[in-house]
N, CA, C and O of each residue as an XYZ file, in Angstrom:
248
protein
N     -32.157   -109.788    -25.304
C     -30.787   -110.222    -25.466
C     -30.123   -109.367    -26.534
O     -30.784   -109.152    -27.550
N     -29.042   -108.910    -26.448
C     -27.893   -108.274    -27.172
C     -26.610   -109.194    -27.114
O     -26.086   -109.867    -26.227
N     -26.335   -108.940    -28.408
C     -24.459   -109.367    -28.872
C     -23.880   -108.022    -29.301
O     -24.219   -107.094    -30.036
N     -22.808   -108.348    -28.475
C     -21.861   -107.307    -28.875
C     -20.523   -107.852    -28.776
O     -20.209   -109.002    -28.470
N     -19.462   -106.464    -29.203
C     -18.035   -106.964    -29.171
C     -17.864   -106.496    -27.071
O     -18.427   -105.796    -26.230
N     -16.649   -107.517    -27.193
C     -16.138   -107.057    -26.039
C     -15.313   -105.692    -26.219
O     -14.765   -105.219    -25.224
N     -15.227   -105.153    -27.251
C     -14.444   -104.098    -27.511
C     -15.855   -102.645    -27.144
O     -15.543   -101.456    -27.093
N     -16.925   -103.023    -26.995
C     -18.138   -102.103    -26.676
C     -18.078   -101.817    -25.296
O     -18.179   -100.718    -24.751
N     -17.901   -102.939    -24.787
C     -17.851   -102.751    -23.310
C     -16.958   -101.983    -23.033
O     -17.118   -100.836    -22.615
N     -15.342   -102.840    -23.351
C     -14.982   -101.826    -22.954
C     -14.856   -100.003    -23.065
O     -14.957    -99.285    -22.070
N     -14.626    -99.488    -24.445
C     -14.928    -98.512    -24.794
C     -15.831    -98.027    -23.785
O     -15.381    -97.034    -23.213
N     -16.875    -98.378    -23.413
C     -17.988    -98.043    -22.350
C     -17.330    -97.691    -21.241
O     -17.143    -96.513    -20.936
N     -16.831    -98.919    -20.389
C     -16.425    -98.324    -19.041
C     -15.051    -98.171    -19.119
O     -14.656    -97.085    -18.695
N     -14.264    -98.877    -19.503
C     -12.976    -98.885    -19.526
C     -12.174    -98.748    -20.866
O     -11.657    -99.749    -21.361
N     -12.056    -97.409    -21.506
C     -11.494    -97.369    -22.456
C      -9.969    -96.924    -22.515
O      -9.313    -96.881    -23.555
N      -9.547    -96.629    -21.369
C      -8.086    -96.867    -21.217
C      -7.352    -98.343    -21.050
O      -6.145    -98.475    -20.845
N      -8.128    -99.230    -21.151
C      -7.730   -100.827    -20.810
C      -7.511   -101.379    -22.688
O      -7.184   -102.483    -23.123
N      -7.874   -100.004    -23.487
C      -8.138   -100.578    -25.392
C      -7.067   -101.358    -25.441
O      -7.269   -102.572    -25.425
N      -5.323   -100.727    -25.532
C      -4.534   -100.578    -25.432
C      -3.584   -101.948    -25.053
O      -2.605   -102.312    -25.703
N      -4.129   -102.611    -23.827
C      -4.114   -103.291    -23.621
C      -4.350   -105.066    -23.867
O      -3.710   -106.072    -23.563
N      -5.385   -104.837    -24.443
C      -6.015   -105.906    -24.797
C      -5.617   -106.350    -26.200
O      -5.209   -105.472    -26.961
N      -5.690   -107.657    -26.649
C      -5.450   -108.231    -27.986
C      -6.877   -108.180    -29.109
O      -8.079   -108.197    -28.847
N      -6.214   -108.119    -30.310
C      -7.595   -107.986    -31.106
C      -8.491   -109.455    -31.102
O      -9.677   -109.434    -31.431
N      -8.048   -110.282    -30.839
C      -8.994   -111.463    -30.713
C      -9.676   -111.173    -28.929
O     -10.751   -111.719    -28.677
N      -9.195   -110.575    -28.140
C      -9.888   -110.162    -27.382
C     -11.071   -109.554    -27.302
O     -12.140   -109.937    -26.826
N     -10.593   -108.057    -28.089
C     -11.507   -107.236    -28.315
C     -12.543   -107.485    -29.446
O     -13.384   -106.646    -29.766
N     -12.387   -108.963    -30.146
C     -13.344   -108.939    -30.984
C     -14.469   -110.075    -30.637
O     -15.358   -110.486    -31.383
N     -14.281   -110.326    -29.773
C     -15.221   -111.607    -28.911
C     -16.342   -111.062    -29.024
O     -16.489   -109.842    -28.949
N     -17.392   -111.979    -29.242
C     -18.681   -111.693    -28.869
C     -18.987   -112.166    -27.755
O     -18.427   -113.180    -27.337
N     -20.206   -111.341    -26.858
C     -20.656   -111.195    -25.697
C     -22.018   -111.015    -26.085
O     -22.497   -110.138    -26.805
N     -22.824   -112.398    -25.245
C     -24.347   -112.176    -24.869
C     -24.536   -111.401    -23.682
O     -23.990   -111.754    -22.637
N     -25.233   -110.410    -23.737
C     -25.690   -109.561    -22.907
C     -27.421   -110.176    -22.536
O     -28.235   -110.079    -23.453
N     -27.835   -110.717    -21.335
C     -29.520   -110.787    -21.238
C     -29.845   -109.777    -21.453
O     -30.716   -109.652    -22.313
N     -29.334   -108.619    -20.812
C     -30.749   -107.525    -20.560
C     -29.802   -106.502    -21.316
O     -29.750   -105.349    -20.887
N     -29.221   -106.787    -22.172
C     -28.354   -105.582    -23.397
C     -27.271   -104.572    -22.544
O     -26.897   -104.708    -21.379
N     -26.896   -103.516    -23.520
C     -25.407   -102.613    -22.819
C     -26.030   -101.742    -22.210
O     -25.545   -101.545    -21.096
N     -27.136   -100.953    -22.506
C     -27.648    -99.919    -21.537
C     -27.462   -100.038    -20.444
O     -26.976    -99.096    -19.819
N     -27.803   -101.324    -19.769
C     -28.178   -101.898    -18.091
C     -27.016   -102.300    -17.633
O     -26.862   -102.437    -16.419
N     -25.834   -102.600    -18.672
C     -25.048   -102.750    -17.561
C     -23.950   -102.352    -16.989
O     -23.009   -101.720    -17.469
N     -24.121   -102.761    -15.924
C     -23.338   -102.102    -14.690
C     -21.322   -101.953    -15.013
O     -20.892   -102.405    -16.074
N     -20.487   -101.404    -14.151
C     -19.573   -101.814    -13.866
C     -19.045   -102.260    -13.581
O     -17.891   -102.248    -14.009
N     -19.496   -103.113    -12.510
C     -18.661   -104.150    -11.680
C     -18.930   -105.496    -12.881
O     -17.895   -106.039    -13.267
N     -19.928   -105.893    -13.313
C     -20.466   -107.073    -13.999
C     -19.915   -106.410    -15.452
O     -20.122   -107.273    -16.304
N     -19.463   -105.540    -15.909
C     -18.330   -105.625    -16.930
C     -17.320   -105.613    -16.792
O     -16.724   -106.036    -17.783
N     -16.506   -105.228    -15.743
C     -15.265   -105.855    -15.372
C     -15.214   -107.386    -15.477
O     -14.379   -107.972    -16.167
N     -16.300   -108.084    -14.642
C     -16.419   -109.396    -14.388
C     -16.285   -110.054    -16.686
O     -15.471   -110.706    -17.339
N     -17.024   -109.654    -16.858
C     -16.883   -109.617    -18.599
C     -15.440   -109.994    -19.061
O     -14.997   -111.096    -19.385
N     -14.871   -108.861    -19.005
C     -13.482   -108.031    -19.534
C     -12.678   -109.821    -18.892
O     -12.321   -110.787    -19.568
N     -12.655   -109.640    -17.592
C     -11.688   -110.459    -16.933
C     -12.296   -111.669    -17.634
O     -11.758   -111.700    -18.740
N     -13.067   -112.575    -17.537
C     -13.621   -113.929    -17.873
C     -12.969   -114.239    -19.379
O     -12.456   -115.300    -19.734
N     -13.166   -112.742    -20.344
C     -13.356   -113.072    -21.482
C     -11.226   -113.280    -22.192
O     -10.695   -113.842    -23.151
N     -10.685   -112.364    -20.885
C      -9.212   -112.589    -21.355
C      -8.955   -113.969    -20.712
O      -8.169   -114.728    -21.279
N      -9.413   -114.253    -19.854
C      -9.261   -116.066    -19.488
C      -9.235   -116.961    -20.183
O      -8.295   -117.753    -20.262
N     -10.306   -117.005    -20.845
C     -10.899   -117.509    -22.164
C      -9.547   -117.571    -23.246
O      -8.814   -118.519    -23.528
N      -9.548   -116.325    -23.660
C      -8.297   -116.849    -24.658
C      -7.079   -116.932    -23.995
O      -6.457   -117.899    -24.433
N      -6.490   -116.360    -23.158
C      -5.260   -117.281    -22.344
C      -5.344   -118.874    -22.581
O      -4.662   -119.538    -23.361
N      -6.375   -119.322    -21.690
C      -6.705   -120.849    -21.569
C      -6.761   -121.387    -23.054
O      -6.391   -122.554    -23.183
N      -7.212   -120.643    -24.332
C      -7.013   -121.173    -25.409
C      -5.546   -121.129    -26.354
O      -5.753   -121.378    -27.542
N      -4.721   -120.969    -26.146
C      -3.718   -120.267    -26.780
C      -2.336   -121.717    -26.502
O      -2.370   -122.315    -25.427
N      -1.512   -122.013    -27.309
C      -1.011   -123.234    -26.904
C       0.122   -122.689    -26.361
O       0.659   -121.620    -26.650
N       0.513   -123.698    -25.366
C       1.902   -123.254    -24.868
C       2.924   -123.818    -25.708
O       2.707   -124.975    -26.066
N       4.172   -123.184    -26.178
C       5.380   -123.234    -26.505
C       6.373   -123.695    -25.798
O       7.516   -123.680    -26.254
């Protein structure tokens, strides 16, 4: 098992998406089972997307 930022990932596959993203985004931690080496692209997209859900769904509406 590995923790990392979601800001690793992306940097990894998608580092034109930096830009994009909020710093409470990019500072999330992420359990990885089998660590960053192994993983894939599609299952860090799946990451990226889940983890901006996450704080959307937390954030209060006005």
């Amino acid at each position: 098992m590995e923790t990392v930022k979601l800001s690793q990932i992306v940097m990894k596959w998608f580092p034109d998406l930096m830009p994009s993203l909020k710093n409470n985004e990019l500072n999330s931690l992420i359990v990885l089972r089998d660590g960053l080496g192994i993983l894939e692209q599609d299952d860090a997209m799946e990451i990226i997307q889940y983890s901006i859900c996450e704080h959307q769904n937390s954030t209060p509406l006005q």
